[in-house]
N, C-alpha and C positions, 0 to 999 in steps of 0.2 A: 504494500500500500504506500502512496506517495501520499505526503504531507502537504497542505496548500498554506503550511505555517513557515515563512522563512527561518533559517537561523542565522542570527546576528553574531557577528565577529567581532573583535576585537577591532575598535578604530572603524567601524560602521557607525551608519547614522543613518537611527528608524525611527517610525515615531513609538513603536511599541517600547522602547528602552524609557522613552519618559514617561508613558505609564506604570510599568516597570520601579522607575522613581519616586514616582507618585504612590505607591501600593507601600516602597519600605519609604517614604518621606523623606529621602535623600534628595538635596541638590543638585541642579546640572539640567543641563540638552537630552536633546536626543542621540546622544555617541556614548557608545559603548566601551568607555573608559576603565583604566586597569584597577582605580579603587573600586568603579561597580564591580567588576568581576570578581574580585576579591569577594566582597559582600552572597556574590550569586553562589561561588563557590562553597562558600558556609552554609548556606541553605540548602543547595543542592546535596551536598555531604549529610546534611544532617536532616533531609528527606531521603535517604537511600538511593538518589540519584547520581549521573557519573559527576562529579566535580569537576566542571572543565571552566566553568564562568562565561560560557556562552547562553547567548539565549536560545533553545529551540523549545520546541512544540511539551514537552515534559515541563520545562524548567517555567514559558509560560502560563500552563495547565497549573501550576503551584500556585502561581498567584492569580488564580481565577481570571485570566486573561484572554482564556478559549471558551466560545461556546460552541455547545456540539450541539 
């Protein structure tokens, strides 16, 4: 199954990363900066997910950011 969820990289610029922001009230754009990832990485770690500090379709599904 292919995903219609992009995943954001490092030094991208989405606007889902500022909702993203918005969700943990962190500062900033919408670029996918090394202290957010940081941040994703803790969460993602500490939901059983892989820790990589990108954003895709799992890592948005966490913060209620997918509707299915």
């Amino acid at each position: 199954m292919i995903s219609a969820v992009p995943v954001v990289l490092e030094g991208q610029v989405h606007p889902l990363v500022g909702r993203v922001r918005e969700r943990l009230n962190v500062p900033g754009g919408n670029v996918l900066d090394r202290p957010l990832m940081e941040m994703l990485r803790g969460a993602q770690q500490a939901n059983g997910l892989p820790a990589h500090g990108e954003l895709d379709e799992q890592t948005l599904d966490l913060f209620g950011l997918i509707a299915y």
